[in-house]
C-alpha positions as CSV (number, residue, x, y, z in Angstrom):
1,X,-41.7,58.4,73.8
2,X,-41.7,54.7,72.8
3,X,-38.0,53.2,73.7
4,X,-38.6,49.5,74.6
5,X,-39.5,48.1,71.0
6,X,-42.8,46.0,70.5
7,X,-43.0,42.6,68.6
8,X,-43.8,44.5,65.1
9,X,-40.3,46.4,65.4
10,X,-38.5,42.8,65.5
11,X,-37.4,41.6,61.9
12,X,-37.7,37.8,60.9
13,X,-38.3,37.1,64.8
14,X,-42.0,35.9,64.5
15,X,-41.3,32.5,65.4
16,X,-39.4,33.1,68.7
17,X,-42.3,35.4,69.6
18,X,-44.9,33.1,68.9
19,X,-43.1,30.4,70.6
20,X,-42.5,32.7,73.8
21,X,-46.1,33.3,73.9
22,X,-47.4,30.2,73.6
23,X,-45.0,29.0,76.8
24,X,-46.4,31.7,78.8
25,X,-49.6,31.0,77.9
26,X,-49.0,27.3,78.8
27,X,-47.0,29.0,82.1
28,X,-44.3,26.6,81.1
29,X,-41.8,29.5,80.1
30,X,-38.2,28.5,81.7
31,X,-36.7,30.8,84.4
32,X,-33.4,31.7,83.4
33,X,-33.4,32.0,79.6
34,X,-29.7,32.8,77.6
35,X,-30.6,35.0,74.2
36,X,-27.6,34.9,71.9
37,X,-26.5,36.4,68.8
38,X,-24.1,38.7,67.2
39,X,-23.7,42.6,68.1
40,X,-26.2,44.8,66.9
41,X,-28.6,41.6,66.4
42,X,-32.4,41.1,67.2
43,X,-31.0,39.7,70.9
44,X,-31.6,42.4,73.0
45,X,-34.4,43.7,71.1
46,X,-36.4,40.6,71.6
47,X,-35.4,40.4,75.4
48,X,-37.3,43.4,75.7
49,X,-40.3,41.9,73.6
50,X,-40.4,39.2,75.9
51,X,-39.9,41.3,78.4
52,X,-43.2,42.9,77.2
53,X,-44.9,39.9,76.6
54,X,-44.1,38.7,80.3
55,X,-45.0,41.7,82.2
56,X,-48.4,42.5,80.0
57,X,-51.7,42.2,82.1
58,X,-53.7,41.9,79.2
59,X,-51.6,39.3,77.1
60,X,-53.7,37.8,73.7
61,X,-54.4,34.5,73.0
62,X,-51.4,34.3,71.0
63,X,-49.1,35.3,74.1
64,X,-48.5,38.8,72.4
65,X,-48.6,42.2,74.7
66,X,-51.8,43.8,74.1
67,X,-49.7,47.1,73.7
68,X,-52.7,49.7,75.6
69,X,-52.6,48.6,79.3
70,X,-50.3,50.2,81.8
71,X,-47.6,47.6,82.4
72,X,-47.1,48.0,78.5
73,X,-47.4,51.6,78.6
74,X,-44.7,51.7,81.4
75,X,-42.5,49.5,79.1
76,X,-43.0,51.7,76.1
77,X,-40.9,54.3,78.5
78,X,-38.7,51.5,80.0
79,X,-40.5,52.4,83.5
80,X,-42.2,49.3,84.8
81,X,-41.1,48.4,88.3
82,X,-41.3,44.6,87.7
83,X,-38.8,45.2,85.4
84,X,-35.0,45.6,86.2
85,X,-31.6,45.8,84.0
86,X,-28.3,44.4,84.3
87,X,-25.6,46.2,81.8
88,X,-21.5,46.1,81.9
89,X,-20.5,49.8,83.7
90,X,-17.3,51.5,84.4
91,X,-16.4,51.1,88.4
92,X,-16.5,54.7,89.8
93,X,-14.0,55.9,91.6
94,X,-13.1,53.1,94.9
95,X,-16.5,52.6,95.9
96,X,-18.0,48.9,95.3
97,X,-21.2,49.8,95.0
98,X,-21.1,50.4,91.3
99,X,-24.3,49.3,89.7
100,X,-26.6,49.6,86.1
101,X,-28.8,52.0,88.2
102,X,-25.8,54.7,88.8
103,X,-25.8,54.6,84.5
104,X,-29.7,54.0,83.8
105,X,-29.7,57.3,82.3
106,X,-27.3,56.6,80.0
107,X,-28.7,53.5,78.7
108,X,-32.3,55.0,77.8
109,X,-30.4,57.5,76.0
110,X,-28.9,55.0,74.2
111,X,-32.2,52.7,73.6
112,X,-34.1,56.2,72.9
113,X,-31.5,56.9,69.6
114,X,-31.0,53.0,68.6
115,X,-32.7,49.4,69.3
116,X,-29.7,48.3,68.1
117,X,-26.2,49.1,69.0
118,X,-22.4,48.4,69.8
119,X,-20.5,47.8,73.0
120,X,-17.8,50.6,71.9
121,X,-21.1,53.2,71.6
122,X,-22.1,51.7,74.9
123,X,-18.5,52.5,76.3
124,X,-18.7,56.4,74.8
125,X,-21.6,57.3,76.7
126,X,-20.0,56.2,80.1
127,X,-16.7,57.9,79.0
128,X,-14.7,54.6,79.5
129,X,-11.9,55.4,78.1
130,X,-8.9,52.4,79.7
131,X,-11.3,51.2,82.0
132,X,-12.9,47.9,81.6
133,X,-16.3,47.2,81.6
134,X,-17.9,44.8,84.4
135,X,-20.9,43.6,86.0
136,X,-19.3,44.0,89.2
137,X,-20.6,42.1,92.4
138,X,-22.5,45.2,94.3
139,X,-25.4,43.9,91.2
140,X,-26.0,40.8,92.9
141,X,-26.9,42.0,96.0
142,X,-29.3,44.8,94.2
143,X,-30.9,41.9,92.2
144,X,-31.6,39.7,95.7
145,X,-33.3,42.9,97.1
146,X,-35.4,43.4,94.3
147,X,-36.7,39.8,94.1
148,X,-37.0,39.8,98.0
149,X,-39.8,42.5,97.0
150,X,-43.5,41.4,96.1
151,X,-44.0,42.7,92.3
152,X,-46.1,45.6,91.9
153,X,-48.5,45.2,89.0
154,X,-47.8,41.5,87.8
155,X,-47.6,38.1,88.7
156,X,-43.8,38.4,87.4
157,X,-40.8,40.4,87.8
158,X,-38.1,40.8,84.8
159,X,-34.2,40.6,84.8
160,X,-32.7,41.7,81.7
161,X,-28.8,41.2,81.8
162,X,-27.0,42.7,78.7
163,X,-23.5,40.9,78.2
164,X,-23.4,38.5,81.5
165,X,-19.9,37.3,79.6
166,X,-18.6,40.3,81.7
167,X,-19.6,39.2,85.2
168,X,-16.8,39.0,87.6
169,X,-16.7,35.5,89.3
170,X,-17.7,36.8,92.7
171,X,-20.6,38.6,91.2
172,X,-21.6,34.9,89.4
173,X,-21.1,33.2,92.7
174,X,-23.2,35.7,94.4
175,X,-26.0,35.0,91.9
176,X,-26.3,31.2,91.5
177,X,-28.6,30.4,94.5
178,X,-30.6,33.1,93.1
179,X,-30.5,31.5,89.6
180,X,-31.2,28.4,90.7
181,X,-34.1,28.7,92.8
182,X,-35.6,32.1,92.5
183,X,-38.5,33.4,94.2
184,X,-41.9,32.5,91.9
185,X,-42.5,34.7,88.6
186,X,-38.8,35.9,88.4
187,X,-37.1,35.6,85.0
188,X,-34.0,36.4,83.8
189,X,-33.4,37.4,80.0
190,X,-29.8,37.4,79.5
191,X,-28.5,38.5,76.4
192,X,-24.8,37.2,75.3
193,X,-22.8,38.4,72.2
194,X,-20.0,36.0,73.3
195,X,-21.4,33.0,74.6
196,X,-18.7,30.9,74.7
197,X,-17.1,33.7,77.4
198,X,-19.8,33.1,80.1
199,X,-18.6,31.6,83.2
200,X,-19.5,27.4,83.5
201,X,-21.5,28.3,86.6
202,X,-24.1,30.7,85.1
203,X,-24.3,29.4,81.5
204,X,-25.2,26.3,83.1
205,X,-28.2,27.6,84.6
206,X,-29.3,28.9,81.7
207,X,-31.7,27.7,78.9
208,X,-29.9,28.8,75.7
209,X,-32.3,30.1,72.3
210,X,-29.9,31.1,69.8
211,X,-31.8,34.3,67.8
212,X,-31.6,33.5,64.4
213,X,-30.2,36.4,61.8
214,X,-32.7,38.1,59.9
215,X,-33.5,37.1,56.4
216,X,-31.6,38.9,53.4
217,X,-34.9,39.5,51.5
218,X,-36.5,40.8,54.6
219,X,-33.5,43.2,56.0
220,X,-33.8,44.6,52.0
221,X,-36.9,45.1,52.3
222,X,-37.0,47.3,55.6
223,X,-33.9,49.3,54.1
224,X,-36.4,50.4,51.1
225,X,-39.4,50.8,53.1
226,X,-38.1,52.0,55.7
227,X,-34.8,53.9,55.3
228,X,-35.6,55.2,52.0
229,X,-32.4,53.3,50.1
230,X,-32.5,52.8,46.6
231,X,-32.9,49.2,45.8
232,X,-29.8,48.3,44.5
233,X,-27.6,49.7,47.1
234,X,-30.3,48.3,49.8
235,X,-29.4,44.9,47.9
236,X,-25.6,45.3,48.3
237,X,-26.0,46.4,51.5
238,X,-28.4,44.0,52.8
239,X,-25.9,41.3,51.2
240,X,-23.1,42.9,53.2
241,X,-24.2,42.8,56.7
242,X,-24.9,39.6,56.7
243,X,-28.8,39.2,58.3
244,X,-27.8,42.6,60.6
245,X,-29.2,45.1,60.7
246,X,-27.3,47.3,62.7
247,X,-24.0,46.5,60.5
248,X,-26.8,47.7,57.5
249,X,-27.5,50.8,59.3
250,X,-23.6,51.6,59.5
251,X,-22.2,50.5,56.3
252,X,-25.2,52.6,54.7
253,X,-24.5,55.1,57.0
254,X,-20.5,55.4,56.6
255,X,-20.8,54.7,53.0
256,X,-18.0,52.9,52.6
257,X,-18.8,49.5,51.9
258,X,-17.3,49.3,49.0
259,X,-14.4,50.9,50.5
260,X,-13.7,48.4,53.4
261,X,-14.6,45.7,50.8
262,X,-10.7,46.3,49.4
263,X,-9.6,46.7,52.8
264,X,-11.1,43.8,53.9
265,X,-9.5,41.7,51.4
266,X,-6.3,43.5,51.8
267,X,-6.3,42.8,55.3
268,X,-7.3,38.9,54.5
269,X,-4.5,38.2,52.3
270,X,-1.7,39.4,54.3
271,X,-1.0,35.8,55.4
272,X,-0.3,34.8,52.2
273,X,3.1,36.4,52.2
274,X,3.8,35.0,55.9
275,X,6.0,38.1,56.7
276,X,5.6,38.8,60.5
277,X,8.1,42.3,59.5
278,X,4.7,42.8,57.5
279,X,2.4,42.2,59.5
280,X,3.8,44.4,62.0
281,X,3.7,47.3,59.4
282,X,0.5,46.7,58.5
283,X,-0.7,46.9,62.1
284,X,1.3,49.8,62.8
285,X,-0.7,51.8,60.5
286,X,-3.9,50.1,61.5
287,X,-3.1,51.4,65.3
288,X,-3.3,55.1,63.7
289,X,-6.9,55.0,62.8
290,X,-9.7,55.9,65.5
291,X,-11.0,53.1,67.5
292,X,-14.5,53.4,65.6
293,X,-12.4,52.8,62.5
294,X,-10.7,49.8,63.5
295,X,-13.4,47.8,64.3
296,X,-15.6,49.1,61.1
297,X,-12.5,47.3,59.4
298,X,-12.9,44.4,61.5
299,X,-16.7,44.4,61.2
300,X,-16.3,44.6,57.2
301,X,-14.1,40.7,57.2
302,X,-17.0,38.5,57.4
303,X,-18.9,39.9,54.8
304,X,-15.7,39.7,52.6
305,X,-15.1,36.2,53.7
306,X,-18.4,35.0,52.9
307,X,-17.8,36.0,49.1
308,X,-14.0,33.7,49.4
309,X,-16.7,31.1,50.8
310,X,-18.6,31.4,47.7
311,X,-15.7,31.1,45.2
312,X,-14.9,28.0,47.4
313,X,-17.8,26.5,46.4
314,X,-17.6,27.3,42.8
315,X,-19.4,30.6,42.3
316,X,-17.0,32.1,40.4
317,X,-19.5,35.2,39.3
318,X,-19.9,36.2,42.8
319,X,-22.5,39.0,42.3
320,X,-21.4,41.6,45.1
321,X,-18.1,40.8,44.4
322,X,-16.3,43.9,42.3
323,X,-13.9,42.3,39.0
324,X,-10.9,44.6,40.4
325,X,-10.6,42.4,43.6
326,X,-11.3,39.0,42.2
327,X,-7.9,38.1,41.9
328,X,-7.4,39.2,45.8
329,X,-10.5,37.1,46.4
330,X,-9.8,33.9,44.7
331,X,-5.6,34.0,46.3
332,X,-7.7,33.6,49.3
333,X,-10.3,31.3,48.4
334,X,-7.4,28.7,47.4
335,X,-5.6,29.2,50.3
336,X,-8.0,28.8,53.2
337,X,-9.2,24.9,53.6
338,X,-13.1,25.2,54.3
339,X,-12.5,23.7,57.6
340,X,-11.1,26.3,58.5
341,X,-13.7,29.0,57.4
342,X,-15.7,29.3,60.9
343,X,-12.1,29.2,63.2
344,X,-11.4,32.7,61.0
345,X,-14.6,33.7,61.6
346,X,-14.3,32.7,65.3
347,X,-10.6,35.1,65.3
348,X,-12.2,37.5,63.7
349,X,-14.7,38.3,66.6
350,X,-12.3,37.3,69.3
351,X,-10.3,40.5,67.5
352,X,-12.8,42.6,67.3
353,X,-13.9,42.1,70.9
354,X,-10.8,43.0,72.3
355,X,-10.6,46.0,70.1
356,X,-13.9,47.3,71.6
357,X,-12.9,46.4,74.9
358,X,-9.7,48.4,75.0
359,X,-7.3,46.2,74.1
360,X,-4.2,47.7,72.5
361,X,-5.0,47.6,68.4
362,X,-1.4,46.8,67.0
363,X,-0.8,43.8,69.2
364,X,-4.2,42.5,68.4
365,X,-4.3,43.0,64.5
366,X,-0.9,41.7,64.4
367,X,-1.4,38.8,67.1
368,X,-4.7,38.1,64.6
369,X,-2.6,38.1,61.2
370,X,-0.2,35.7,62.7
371,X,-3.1,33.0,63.9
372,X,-4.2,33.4,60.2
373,X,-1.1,31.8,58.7
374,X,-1.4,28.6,60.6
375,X,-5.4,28.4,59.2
376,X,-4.0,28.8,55.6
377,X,-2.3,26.5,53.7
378,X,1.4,27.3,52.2
């Protein structure tokens, strides 16, 4: 079974992997390298096709995995032993030697059903429940054993950390030396949905390649070819998840796009009556729903704001924009100054975030609606 994805399974990447390639063919790729991109984007995907690329002894002129040898047969599987992974687990029980390994299982589960997918399914298959999720500092000392090791098949050995935003600060301490001068062919891939979260120390270290979304026409494209969607809803829905394609995968999936369209908008103009005794309401009833729910809500905002955008800049035929909730749309649109467009989206994922991490949902829908009345006008 393949689980790591190859370069082909990436969608509007081709640059990045190109430009990965030729580095290693030049042997000038960097070190530490920071991926970074929404939830459910190409990021981790493409750590794993570098990872590929890195580890492959047959590599083309192009810098590309030749896909037949045994390092890239061991990665189909997620099995090479220059390779080693770094993910946010659950503490068990009062030991401190928690680490990825204890949950390896769980993750290839995970990467067997999905390329692409959430922290909050991430946090269902370890049965989190309250707990939070760490990279706790037991996976620093694992990671200088493994690089005190000589690689077994290639020149290289690979770190993949998935969401290094949720490394405890003696666990980031514990790594910098290592970060800073590793031993010769060690990389680190780290993947961050929340870049601005990472500790000073380690983002410092890093060399930061922001993973661009992928094209509308192209994530359209793959939802006809590939998923079978008629075009016209692949054209909504591809306009809706906003260059993701795991968003895609769940609106079309859920079928309610249209659905958490209203709610979205619903939810957006709730400011506009600046009633707190609302708000609180509002949130109350949002606190019922399942956690999945909430953050589907929360996950539907930014495609809704991006149509208030467009009214904002004139287009007042918005296409994927239904008439019954233009009104809705264009209170909005004349309320919010476009400054203020990307510090809404910036709340937005600092909600939904703490959602998925556990936080508790009325205090931070209602905590979320009150930060939106001082980004509106009156």
């Amino acid at each position: 079974m393949v689980i790591v994805p190859k370069p082909e399974e990436l969608l509007g990447q081709e640059r990045l992997v190109a430009h990965f390639g030729a580095l290693l063919q030049a042997k000038q790729l960097p070190h530490a390298l920071l991926l970074t991109g929404e939830e459910g984007s190409e990021a981790l995907p493409l750590a794993f096709v570098l990872s590929r690329q890195i580890l492959c002894e047959n590599r083309t002129e192009e810098g590309l995995p030749c896909g037949v040898c045994q390092s890239c047969r061991q990665m189909d599987g997620l099995q090479h032993p220059d390779l080693t992974m770094v993910f946010p687990v659950i503490k068990s029980g009062d030991t401190k030697e928690t680490t990825s390994d204890l949950y390896l299982d769980q993750f290839t589960q995970l990467m067997s059903k999905a390329k692409r997918f959430s922290e909050l399914e991430w946090r269902d298959l370890q049965s989190a429940g309250n707990k939070q999720l760490q990279i706790l500092v037991a996976e620093a000392e694992r990671l200088i054993h493994f690089t005190s090791l000589r690689s077994f098949k290639s020149q290289y050995q690979v770190i993949i950390i998935w969401k290094p935003e949720l490394m405890r600060s003696e666990t980031a301490n514990k790594l910098l030396k290592l970060l800073e001068e590793p031993p010769a062919g060690v990389v680190f891939v780290m993947v961050s949905h929340e870049p601005q979260k990472l500790l000073p120390t380690i983002a410092s270290r890093l060399q930061r390649v922001m993973v661009p979304g992928i094209p509308e026409e192209v994530l359209v494209d793959y939802l006809i070819a590939k998923e079978g969607i008629e075009t016209e809803r692949a054209m909504k829905i591809g306009h809706l998840a906003q260059s993701n394609l795991y968003r895609a995968l769940q609106l079309e999936q859920n079928g309610g796009e249209v659905h958490s369209q209203n709610d979205a908008l619903q939810l957006l103009s709730l400011p506009l009556c600046r009633d707190p005794k609302v708000f609180l309401e509002y949130a109350q009833e949002v606190a019922k729903l399942d956690r999945p729910e909430v953050v589907a809500l929360l996950d539907a905002l930014p495609p809704a704001l991006r149509e208030v955008l467009a009214l904002q800049y004139g287009d007042h035929d918005v296409q994927f924009l239904s008439s019954a909730l233009g009104r809705e749309a264009q209170a909005i649109a004349a309320a919010l100054p476009l400054d203020n467009y990307s510090k809404v989206m910036e709340e937005i994922q600092s909600a939904r975030m703490e959602v998925v991490q556990n936080g508790n949902v009325q205090m931070v829908v209602f905590d979320f609606l009150l930060t939106l009345i001082t980004l509106y006008r009156r």
